[in-house]
N, C-alpha and C positions, 0 to 999 in steps of 0.2 A: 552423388556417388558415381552414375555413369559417368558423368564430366569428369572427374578426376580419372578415372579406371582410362577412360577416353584419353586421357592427357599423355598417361604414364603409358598405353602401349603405342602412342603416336612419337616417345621418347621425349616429349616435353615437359616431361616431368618426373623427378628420380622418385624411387621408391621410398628414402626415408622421407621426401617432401610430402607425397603422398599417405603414409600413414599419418603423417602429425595433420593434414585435411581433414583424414578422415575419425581422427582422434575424438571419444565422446566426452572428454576431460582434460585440461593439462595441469600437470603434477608442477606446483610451484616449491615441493617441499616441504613448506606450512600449511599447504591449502589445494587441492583439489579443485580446481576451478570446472563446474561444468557446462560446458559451450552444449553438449547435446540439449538441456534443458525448455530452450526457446520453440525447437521442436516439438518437446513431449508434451509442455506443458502452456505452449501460446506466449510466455513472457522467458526474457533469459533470467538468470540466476540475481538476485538482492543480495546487495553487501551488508551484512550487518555492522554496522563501523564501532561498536560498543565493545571494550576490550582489545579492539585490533589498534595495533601500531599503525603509524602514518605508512611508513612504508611498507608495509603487509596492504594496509587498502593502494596504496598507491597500484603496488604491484598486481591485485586482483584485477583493481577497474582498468588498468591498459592491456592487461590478457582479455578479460571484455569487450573491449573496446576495439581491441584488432580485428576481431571476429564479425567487425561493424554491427554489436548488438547495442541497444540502449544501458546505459548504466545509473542504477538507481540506489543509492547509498542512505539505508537509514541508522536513525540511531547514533550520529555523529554530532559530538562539539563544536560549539565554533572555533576552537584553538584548533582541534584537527582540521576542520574545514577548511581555514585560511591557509593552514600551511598545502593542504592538497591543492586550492587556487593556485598558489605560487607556482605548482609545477601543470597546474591543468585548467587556465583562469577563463577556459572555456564553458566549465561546469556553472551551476545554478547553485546555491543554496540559499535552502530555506532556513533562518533562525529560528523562526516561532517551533517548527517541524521538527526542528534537529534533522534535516533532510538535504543532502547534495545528489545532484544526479546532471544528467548530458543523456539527451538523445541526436540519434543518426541523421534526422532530418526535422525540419516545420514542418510538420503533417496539416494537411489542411481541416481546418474548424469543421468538424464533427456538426452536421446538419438533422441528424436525429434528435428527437423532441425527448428520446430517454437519455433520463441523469438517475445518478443517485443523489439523495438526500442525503446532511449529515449533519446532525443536530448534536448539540450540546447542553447539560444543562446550565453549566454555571462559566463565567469568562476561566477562569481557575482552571478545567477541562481543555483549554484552548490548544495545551501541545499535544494532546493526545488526538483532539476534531481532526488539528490541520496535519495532523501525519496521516490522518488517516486518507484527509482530503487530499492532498499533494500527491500520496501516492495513487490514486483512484484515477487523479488526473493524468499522472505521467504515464499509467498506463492503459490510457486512452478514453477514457468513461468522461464525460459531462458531470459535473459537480455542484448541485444548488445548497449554500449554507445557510443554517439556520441556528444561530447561537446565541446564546444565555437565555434560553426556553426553558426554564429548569419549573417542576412542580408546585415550588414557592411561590412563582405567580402565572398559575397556569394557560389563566389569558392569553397570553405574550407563543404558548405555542398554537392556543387556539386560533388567533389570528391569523396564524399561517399552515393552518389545518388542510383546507382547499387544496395549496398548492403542492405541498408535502403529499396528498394522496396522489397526485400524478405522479409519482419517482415510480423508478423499476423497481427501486430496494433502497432502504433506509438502514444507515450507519449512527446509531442512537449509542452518545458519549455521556457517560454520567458518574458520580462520584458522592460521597455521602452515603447515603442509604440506596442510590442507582435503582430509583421509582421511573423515571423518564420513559426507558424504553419499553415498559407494562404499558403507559396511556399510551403511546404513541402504539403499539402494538395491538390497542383497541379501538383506534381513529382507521388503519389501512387497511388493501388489503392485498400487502406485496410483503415479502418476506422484510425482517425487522433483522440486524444483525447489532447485538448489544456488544460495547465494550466498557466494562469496568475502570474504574481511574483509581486511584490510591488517595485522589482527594478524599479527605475529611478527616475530622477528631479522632481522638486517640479508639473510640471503641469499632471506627473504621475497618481497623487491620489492617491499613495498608490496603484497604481496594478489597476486602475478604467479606464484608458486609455487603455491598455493593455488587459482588461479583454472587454472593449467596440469593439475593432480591430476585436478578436477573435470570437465576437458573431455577429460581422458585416460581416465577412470574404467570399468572394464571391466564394471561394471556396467548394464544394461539401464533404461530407461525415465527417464535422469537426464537434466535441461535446466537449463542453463546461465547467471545473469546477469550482468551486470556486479559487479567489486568495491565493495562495501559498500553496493552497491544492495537492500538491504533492502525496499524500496515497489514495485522492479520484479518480484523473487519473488513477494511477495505481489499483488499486481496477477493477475499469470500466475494462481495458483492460486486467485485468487476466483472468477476464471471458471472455472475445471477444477471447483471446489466448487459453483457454477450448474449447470453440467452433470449434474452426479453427482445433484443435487437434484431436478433435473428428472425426470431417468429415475428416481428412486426413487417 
């Protein structure tokens, strides 16, 4: 803010230049974009791309993007996504993820020994793990995976028990009856962030059984997100993994 204020009475810089700087939003008409965000909250703003037109996200992530913030799109098609390539084939996407994004630069490989963990139980869960994981990673956290660990053959998480207790915080993806993140939530002893899937049979609910287990779960330190919110998990846990980084 002094640098602009600095610009405009040194007259290199007019005043409407200068308000739209110092601007905490710009109004697209459809959309609200808000640039303060990176500020308040450590990350800039996420596209939801589910329901939005191509050119609604087109327009969002180049207001983003001017701002030279990272731009991170979940929840996108691949038919939206290739047409977004065609105008921006600089971006990344993930298919498994339903996940397109672009950051500002290669940041260099992250040399800290804290990750999060993010386990699944059954391959079926996979688009829910890797949104979770994708996003975890683009916005800057270490990622170790650990999938189709599901309760059915408990072994297969036990084997990787060990390792999974070093993580800062565990991102536990589960569907069916969503038992996973209770044992797993009885092996650590870093916060456990559950998310429900909409996998399984009709008495499922659509992820309502699974999501019921999870907030029942008589294990200690478990928190709770919405069904097959995979980016809201991870979101939680990049900050619990800042934390943990910090103090170390």
């Amino acid at each position: 803010m002094d640098d602009i204020l600095k610009l405009v009475q040194a007259g290199s810089l007019s005043i409407e230049e200068a308000k739209k700087a110092l601007a905490t939003y710009e109004d697209l008409g459809f959309a609200k974009v808000d640039h303060h965000r990176q500020k308040r909250q450590g990350f800039p703003e996420i596209i939801y791309g589910e329901g939005k037109s191509v050119e609604q996200i087109i327009a969002i992530l180049e207001a983003i993007k001017a701002k030279q913030n990272d731009v991170l799109i979940t929840r996108i098609s691949e038919e939206k996504a290739s047409k977004v390539l065609e105008v921006h084939p600089e971006f990344i996407y993930h298919q498994v993820a339903e996940i397109l994004y672009w950051k500002t630069e290669q940041k260099h490989v992250d040399e800290s020994d804290s990750f999060i963990a993010v386990l699944c139980a059954g391959t079926s869960d996979l688009r829910v793990a890797e949104e979770a994981a994708i996003t975890a990673e683009v916005l800057g956290s270490n990622v170790k995976r650990f999938y189709d660990v599901g309760v059915a053959g408990i072994h297969r998480l036990l084997d990787h028990a060990e390792e999974i207790q070093k993580a800062s915080v565990s991102v536990v993806v589960a569907g069916m009856e969503g038992a996973l993140p209770s044992v797993v939530g009885g092996l650590v002893s870093h916060p456990v962030i559950a998310v429900p899937t909409s996998v399984g049979y009709g008495a499922n609910f659509h992820g309502l059984s699974a999501l019921l287990t999870m907030l029942n779960s008589c294990a200690s330190g478990i928190s709770v997100v919405n069904i097959d919110n995979g980016f809201g998990g991870a979101y939680s846990a990049v900050l619990i993994d800042q934390l943990a980084r910090n103090k170390k």
